[in-house]
MARLUM-720824 format. One record per atom (N, C-alpha, C, O): residue in one letter; x, y, z. Coordinates in Angstrom, 3 decimals, decimal comma, always signed. Layout:
<nodes>
   residu         c1         c2         c3
        A          X          Y          Z
...
</nodes>
This chain:
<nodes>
   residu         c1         c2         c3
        X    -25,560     -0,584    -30,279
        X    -25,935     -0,060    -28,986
        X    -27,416     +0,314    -29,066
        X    -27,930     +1,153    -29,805
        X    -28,128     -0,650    -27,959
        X    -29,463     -0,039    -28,234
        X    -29,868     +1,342    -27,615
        X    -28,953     +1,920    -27,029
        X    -31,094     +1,971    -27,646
        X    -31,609     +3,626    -27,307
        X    -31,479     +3,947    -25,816
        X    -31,219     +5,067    -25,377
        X    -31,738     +2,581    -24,909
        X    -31,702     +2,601    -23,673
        X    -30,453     +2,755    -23,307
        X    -30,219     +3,593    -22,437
        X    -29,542     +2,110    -23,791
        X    -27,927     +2,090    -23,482
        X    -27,426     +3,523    -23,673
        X    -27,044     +4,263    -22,767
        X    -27,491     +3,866    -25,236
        X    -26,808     +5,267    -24,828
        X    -27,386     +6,078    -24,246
        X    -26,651     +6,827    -23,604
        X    -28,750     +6,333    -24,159
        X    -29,311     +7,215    -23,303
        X    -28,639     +7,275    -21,763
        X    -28,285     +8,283    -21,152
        X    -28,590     +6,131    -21,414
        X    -27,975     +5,776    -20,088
        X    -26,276     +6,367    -20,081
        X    -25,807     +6,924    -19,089
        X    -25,451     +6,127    -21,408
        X    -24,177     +6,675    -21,352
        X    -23,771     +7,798    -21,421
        X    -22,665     +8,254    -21,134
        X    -25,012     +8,459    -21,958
        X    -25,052     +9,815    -22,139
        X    -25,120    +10,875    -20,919
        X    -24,402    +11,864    -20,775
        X    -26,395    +10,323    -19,888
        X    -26,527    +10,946    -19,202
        X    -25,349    +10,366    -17,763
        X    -25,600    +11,007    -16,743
        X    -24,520     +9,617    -17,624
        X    -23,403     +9,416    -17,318
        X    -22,335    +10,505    -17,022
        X    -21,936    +11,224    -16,106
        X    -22,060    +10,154    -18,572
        X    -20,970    +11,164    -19,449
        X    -21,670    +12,574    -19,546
        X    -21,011    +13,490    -20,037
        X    -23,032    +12,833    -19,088
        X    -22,911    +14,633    -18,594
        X    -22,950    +15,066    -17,604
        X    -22,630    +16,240    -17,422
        X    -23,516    +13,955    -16,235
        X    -22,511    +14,280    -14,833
        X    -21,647    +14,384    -15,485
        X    -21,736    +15,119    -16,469
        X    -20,643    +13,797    -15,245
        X    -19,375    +13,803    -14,993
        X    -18,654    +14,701    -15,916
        X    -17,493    +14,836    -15,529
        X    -18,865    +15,251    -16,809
        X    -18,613    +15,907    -17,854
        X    -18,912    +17,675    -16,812
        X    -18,003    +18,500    -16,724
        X    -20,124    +17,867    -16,251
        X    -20,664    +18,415    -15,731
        X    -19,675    +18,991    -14,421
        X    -19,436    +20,191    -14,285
        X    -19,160    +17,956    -13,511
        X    -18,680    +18,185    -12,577
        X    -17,019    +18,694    -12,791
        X    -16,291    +19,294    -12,000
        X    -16,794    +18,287    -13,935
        X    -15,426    +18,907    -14,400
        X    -15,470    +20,314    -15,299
        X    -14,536    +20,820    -15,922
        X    -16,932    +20,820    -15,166
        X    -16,904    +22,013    -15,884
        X    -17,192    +23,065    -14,766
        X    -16,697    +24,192    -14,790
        X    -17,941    +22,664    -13,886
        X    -18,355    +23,524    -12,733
        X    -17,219    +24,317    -12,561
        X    -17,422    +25,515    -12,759
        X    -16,236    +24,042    -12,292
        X    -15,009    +25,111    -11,229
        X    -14,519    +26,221    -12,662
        X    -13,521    +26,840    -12,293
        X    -14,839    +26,554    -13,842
        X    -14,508    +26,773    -14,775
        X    -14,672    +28,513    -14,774
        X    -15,869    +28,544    -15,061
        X    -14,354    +29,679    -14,670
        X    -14,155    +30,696    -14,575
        X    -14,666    +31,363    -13,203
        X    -15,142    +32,480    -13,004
        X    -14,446    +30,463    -12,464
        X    -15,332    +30,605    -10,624
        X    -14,685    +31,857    -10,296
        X    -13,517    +31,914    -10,680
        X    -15,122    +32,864     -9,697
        X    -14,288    +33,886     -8,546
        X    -15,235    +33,963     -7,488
        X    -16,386    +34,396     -7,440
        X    -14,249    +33,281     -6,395
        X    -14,717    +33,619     -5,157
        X    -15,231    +35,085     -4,859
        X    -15,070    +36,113     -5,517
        X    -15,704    +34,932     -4,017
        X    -16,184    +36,267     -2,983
        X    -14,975    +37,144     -2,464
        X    -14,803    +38,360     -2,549
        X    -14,289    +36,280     -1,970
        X    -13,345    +36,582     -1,260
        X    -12,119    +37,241     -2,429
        X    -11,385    +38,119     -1,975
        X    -11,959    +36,905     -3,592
        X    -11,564    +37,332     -4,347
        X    -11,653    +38,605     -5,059
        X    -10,783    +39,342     -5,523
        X    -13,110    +38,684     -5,021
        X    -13,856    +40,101     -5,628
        X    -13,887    +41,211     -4,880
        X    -14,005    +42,375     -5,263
        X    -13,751    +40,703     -3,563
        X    -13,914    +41,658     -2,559
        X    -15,084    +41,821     -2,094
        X    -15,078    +42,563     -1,113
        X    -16,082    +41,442     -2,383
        X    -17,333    +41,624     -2,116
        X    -17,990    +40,182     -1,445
        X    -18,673    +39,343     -2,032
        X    -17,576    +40,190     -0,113
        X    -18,117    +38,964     +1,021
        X    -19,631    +39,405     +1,501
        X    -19,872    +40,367     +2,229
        X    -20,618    +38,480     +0,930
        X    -21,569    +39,153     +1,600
        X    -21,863    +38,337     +3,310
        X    -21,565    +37,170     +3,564
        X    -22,220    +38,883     +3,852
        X    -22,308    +38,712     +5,466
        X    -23,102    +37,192     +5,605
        X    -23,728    +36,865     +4,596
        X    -23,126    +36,488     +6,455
        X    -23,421    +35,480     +6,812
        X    -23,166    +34,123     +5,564
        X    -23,517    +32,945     +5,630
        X    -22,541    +34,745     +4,645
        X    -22,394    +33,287     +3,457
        X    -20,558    +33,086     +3,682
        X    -20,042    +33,569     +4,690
        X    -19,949    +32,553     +2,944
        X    -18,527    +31,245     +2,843
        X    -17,828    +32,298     +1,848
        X    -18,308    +32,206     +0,718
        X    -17,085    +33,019     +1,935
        X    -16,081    +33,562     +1,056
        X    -15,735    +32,955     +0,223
        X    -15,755    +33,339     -0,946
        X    -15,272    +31,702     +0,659
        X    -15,328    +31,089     -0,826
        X    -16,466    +30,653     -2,118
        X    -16,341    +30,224     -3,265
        X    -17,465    +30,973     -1,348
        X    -19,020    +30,783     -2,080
        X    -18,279    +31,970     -3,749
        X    -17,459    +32,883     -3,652
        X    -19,145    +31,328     -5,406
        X    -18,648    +31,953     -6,218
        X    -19,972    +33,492     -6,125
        X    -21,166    +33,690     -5,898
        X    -18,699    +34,243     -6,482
        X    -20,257    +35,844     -6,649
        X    -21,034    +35,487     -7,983
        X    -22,168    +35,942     -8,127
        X    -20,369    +34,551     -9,138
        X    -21,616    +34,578    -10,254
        X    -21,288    +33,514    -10,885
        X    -20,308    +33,551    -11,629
        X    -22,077    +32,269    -10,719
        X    -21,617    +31,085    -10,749
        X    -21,957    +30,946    -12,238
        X    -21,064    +30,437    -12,915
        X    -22,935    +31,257    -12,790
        X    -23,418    +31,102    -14,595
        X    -23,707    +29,899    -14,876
        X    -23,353    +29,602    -16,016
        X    -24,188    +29,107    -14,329
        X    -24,723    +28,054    -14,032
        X    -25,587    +27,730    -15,255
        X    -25,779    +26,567    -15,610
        X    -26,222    +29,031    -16,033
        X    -26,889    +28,465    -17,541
        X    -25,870    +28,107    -18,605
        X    -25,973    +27,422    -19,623
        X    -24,972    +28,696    -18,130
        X    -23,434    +28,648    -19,683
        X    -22,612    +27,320    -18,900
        X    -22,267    +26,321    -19,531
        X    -22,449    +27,438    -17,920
        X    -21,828    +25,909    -17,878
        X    -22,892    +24,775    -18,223
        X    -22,441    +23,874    -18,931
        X    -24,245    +24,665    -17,840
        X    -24,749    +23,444    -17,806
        X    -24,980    +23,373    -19,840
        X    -25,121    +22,272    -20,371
        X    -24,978    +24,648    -20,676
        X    -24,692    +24,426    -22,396
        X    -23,231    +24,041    -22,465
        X    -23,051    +23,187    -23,333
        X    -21,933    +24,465    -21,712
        X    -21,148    +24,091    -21,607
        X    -21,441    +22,248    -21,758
        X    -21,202    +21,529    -22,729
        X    -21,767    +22,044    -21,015
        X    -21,824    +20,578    -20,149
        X    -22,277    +19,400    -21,590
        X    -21,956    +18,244    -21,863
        X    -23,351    +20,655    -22,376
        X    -23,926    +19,414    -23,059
        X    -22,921    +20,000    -24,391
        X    -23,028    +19,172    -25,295
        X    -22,500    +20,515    -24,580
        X    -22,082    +20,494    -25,867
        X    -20,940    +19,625    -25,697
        X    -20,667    +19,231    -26,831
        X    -19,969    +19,021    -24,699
        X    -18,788    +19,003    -24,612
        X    -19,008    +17,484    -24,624
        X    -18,437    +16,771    -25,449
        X    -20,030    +16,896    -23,491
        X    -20,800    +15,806    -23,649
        X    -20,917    +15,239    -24,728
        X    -20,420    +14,179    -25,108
        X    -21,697    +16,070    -25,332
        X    -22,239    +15,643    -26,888
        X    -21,009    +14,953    -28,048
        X    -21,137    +13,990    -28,804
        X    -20,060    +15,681    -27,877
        X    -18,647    +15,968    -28,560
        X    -18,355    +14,619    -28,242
        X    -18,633    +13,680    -28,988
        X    -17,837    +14,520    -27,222
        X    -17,540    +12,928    -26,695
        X    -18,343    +11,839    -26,849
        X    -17,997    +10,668    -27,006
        X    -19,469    +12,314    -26,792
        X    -20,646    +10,838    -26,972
        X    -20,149    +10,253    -28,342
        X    -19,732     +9,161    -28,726
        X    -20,360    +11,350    -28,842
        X    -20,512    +11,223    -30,823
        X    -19,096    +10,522    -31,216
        X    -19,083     +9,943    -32,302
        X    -18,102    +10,517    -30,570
        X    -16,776    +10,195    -30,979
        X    -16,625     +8,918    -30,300
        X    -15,872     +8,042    -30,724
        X    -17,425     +8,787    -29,115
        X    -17,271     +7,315    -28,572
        X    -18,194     +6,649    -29,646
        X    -17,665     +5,709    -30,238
        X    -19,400     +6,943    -29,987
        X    -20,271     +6,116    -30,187
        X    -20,121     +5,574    -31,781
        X    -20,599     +4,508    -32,169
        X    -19,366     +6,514    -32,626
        X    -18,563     +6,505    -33,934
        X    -17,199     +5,131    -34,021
        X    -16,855     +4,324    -34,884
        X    -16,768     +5,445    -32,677
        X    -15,271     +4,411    -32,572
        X    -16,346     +2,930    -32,019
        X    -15,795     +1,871    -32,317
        X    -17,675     +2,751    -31,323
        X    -18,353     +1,683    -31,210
        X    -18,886     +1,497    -32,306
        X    -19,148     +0,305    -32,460
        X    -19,243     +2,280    -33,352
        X    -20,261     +1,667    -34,286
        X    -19,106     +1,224    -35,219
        X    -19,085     +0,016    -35,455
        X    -18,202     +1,934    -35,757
        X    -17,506     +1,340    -36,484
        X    -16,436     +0,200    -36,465
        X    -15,639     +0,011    -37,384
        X    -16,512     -0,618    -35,194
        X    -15,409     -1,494    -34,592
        X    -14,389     -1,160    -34,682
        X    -13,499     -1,869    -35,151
        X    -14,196     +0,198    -34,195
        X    -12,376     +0,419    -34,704
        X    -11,754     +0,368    -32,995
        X    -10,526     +0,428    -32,923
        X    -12,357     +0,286    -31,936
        X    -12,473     +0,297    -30,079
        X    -13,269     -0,951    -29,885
        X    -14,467     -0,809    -29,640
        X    -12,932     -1,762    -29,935
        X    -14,095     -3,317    -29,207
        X    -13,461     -3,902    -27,813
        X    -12,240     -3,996    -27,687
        X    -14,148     -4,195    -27,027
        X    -13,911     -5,201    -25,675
        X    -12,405     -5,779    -26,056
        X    -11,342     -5,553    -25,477
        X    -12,583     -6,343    -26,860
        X    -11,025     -7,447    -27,225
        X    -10,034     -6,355    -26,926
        X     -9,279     -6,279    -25,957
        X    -10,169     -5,564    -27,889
        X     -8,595     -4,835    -28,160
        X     -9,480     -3,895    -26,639
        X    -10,700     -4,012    -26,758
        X     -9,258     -3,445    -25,945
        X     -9,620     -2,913    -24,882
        X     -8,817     -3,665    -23,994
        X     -7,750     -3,231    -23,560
        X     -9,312     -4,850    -23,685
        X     -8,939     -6,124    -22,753
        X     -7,299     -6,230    -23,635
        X     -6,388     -5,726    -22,978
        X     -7,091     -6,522    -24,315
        X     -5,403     -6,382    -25,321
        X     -4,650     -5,066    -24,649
        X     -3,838     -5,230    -23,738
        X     -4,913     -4,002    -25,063
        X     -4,376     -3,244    -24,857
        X     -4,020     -2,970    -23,211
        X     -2,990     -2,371    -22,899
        X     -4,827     -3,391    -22,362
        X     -4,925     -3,091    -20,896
        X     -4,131     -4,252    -20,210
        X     -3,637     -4,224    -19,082
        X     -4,104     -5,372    -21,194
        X     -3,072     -6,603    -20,670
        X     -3,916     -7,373    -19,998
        X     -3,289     -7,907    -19,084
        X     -5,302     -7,772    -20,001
        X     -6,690     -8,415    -19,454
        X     -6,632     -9,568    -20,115
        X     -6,912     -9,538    -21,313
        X     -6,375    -10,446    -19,684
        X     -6,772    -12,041    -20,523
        X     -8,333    -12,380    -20,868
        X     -9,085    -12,750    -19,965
        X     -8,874    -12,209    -22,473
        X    -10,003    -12,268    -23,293
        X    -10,563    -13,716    -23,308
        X    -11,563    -13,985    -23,974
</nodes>
């Protein structure tokens, strides 16, 4: 895999990695009790937005390293991918 490729899979895999961490210890407004006036009750009172986005990359990272381990070592290739999924190779 060349530098451009995983760079590209990486930053992929931390959207999305990202968007499944967001909702992660959320309390609404409406929950806390404390609605402030003109905002969405459901808006979060303390979103922590620095600990999820270290969240984001460590978890990322975790996964990259384990995908990119099962690609370097051919033990996951296209074939058996396409095999396993029932895809004619």
């Amino acid at each position: 895999m060349s530098l451009a490729t995983a760079i590209a899979v990486y930053f992929v895999l931390w959207w999305v990695v990202l968007f499944a961490v967001l909702p992660w210890g959320v309390h609404s407004q409406e929950e806390s009790g404390e609605v402030a006036p003109g905002t969405d009750p459901g808006a979060p009172t303390v979103p922590a937005l620095w600990r999820k986005l270290l969240w984001t990359t460590i978890v990322s990272g975790i996964i990259f390293a384990f995908g990119a381990l099962l690609f370097h070592y051919r033990i996951v290739t296209l074939e058996k991918l396409a095999g396993w999924l029932g895809v004619p190779w």
